[in-house]
NUTIDO-627983 format. One record per atom (N, C-alpha, C): atom name; x, z negated, y negated. Coordinates in Angstrom, 1 decimal. Atoms other than C-alpha are relative to their C-alpha. Example, Ala and Ser with C-alpha at 12.3 -4.5 7.8 and 13.67 -1.06 7.14 Angstrom:
REM residues 2
atom N, x 0.9, z 0.0, y 1.2
atom CA, x 12.3, z -7.8, y 4.5
atom C, x 0.9, z 0.0, y -1.2
atom N, x -0.9, z 0.0, y 1.1
atom CA, x 13.7, z -7.1, y 1.1
atom C, x -0.8, z -0.8, y -1.1
This chain:
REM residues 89
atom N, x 0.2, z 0.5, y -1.4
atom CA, x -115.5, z -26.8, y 10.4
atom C, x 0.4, z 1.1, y 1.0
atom N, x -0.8, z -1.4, y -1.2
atom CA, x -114.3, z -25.0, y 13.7
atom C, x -1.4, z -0.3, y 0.8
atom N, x 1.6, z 0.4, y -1.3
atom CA, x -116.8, z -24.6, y 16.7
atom C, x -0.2, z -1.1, y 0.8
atom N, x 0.0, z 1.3, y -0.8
atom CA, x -115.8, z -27.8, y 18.6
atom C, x -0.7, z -0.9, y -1.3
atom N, x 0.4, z 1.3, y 1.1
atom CA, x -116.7, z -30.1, y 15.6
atom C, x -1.9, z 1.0, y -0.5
atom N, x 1.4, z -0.8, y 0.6
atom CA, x -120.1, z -27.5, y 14.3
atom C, x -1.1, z -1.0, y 0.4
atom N, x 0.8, z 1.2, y -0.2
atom CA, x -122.1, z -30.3, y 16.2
atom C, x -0.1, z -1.3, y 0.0
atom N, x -0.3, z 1.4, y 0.1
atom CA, x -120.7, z -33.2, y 15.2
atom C, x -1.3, z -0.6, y -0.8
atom N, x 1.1, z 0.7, y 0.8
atom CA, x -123.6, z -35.0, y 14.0
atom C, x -0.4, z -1.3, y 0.4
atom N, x 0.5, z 1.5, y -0.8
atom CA, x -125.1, z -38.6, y 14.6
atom C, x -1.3, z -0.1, y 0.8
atom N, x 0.8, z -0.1, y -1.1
atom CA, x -127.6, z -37.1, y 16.8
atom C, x 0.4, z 0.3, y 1.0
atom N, x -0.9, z -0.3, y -1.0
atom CA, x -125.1, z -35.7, y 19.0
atom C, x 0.4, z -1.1, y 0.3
atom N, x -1.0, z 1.8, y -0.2
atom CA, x -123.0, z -39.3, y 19.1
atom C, x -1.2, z -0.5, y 0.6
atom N, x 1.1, z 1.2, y -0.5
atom CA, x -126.5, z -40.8, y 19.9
atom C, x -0.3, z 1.1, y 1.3
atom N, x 0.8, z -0.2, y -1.2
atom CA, x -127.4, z -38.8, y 22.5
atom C, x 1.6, z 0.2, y 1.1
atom N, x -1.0, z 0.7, y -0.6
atom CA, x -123.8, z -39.2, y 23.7
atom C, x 0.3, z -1.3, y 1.1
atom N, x -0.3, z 1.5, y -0.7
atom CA, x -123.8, z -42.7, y 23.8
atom C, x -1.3, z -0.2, y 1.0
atom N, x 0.6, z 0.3, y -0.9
atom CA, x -127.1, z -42.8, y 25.4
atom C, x 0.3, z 0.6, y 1.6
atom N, x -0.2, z -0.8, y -1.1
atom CA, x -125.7, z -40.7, y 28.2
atom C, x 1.7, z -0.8, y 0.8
atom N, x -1.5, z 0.3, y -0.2
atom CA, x -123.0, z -43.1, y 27.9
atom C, x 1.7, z 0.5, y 0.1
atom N, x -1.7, z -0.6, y 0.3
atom CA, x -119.9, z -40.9, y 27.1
atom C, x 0.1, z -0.7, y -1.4
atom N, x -0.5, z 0.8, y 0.8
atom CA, x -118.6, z -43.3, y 24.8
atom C, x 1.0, z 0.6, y -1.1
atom N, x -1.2, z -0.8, y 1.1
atom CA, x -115.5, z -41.9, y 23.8
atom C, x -0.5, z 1.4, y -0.9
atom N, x 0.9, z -1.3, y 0.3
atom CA, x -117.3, z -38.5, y 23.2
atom C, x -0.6, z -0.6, y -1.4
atom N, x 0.7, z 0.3, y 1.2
atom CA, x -119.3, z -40.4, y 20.7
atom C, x 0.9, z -1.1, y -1.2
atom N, x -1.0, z -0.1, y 1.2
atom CA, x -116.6, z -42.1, y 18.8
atom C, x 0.7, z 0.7, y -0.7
atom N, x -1.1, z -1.8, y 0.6
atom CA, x -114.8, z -39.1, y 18.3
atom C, x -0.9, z 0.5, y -1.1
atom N, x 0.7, z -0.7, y 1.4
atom CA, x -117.7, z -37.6, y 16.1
atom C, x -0.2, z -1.1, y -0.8
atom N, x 0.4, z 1.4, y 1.1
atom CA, x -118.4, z -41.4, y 14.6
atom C, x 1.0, z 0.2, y -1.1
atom N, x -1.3, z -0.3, y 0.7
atom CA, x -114.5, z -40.6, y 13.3
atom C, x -0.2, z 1.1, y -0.5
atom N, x 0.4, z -1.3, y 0.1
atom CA, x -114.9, z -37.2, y 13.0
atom C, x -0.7, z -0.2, y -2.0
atom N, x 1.0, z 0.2, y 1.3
atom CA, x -118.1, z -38.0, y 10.6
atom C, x 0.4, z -1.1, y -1.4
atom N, x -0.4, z 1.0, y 1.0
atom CA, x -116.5, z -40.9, y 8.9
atom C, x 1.2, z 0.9, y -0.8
atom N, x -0.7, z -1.1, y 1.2
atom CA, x -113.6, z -38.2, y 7.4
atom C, x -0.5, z 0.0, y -1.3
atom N, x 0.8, z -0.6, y 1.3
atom CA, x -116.3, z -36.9, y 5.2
atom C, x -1.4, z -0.6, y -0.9
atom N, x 0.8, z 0.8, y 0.1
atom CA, x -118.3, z -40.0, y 4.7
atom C, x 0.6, z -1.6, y 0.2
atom N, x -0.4, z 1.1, y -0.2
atom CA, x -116.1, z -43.1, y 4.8
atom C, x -0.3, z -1.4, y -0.4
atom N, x 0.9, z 1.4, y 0.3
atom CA, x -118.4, z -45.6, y 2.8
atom C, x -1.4, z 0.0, y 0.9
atom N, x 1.4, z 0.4, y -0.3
atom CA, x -121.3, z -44.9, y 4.8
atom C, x 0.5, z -1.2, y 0.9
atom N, x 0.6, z 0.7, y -0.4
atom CA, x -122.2, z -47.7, y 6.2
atom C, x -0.6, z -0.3, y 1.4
atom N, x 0.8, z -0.6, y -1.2
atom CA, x -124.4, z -46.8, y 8.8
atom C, x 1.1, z 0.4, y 1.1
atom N, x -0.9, z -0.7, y -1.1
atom CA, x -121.7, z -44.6, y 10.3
atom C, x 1.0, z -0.7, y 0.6
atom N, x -0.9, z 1.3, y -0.4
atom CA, x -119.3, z -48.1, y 10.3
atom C, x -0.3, z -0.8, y 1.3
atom N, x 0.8, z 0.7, y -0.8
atom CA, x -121.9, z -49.8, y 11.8
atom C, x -0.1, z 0.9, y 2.0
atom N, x 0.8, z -0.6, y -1.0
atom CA, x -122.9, z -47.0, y 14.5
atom C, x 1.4, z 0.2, y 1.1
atom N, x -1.4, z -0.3, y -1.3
atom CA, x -118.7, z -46.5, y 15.5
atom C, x 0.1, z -1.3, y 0.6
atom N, x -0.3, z 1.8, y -0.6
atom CA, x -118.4, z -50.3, y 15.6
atom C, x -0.9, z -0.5, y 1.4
atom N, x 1.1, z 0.3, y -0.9
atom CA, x -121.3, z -50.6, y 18.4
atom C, x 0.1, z 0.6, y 1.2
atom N, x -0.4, z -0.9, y -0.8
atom CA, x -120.2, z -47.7, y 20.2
atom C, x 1.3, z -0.3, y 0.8
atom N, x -1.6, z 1.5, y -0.7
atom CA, x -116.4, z -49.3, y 20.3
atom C, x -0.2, z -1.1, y 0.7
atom N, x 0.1, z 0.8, y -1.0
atom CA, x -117.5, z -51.9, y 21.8
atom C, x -0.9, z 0.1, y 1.3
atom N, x 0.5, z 0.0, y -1.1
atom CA, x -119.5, z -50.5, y 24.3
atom C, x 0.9, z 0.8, y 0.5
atom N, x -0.6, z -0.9, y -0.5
atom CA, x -116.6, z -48.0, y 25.1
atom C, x 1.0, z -1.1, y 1.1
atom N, x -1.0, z 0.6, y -0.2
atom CA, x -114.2, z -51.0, y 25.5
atom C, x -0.8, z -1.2, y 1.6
atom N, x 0.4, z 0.6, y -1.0
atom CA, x -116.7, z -53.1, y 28.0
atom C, x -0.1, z 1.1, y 1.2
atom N, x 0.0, z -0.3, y -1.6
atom CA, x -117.0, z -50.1, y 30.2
atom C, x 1.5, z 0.2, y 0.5
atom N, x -1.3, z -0.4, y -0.3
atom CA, x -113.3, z -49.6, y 30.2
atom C, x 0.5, z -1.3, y 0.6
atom N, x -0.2, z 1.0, y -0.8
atom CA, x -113.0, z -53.1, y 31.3
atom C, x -0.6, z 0.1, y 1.4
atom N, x 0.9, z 0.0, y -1.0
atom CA, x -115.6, z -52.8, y 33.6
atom C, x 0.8, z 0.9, y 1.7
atom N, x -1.0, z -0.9, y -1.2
atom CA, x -113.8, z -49.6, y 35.6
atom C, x 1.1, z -0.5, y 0.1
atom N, x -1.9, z 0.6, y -0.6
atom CA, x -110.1, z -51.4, y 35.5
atom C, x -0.3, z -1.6, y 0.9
atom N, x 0.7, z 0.8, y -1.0
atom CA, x -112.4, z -54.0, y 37.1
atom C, x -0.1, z 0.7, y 1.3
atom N, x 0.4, z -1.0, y -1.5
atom CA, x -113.6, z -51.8, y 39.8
atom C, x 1.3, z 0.5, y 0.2
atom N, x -1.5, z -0.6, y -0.7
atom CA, x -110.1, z -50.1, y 40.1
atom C, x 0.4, z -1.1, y 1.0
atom N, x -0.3, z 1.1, y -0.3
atom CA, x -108.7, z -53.3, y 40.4
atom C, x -0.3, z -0.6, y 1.9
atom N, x 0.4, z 0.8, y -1.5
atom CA, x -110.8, z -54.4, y 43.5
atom C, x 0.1, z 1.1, y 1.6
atom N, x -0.3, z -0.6, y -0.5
atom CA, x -110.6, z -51.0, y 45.0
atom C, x 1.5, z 0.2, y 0.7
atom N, x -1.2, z 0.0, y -0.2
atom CA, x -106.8, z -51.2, y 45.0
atom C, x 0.1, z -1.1, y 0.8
atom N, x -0.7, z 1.2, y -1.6
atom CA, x -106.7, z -54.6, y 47.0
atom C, x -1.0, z 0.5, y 1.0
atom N, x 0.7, z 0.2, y -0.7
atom CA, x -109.2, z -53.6, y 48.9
atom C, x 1.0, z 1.1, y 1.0
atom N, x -1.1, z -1.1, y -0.9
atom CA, x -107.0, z -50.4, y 49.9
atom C, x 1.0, z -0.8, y 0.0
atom N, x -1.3, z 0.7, y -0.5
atom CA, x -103.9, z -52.6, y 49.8
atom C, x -0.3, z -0.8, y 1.7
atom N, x 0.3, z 0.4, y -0.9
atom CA, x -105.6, z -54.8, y 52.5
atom C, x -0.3, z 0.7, y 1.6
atom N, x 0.2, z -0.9, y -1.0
atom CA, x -106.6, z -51.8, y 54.6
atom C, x 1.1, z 0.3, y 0.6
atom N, x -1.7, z -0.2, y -0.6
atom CA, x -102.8, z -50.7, y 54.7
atom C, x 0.4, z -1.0, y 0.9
atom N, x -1.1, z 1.8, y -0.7
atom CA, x -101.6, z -54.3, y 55.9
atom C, x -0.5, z 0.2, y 1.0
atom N, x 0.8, z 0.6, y -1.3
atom CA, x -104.1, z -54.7, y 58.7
atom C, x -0.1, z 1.4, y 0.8
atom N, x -0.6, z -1.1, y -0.5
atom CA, x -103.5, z -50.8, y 59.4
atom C, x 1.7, z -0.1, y 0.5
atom N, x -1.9, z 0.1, y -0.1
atom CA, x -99.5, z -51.6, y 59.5
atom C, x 0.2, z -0.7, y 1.3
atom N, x -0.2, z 0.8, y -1.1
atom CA, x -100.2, z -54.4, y 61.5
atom C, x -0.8, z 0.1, y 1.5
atom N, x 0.6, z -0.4, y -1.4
atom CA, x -102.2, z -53.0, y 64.2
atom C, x 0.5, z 0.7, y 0.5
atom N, x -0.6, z -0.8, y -0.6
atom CA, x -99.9, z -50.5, y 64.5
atom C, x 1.1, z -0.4, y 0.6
atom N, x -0.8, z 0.9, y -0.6
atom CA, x -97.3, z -52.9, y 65.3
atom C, x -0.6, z -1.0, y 1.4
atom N, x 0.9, z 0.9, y -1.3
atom CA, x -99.4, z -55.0, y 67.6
atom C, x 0.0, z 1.0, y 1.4
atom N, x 0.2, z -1.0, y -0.6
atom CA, x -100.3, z -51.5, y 69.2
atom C, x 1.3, z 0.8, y 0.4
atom N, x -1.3, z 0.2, y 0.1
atom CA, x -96.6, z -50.9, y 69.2
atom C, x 0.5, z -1.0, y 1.6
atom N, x -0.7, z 1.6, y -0.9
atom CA, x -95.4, z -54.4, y 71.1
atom C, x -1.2, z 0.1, y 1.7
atom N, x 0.6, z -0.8, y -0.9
atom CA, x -98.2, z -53.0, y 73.8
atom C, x 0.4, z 0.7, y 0.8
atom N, x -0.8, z -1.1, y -0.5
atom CA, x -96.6, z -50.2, y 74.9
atom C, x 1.4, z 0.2, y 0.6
């Protein structure tokens, strides 16, 4: 093992995921599955983790998402005041 991996354990992953760094904690789920590929446990524990990595990854291209029209909308009605404020003058 090197020093990045020295704490790979499934107390680390758990206290990961509870902290919600997801990816963080799949990484050692894989990591740990290398040298343990029938467990079971460790199948179970990436599989539960992946899917909570993949709902927050929805979740923020969600929020991107609305952030981006929300800024697109700001532009427009910035553009167009400037034009308004423009035809004023």
């Amino acid at each position: 093992m090197n020093n990045q991996t020295d704490f790979y354990t499934k107390t680390m992953a758990n206290v990961y995921t509870e902290q919600g760094y997801f990816a963080k904690a799949v990484e050692i789920y894989r990591h740990l599955l290398k040298y343990d590929p029938e467990s079971r446990e460790l199948n179970d524990l990436l599989s539960e983790v992946e899917k909570k990595l993949n709902e927050k990854q929805k979740k923020d291209r969600e929020s991107l998402e609305k952030l981006f029209r929300k800024w697109i909308y700001l532009q427009l009605s910035c553009n167009m005041l400037q034009k308004l404020k423009n035809k004023e003058l």
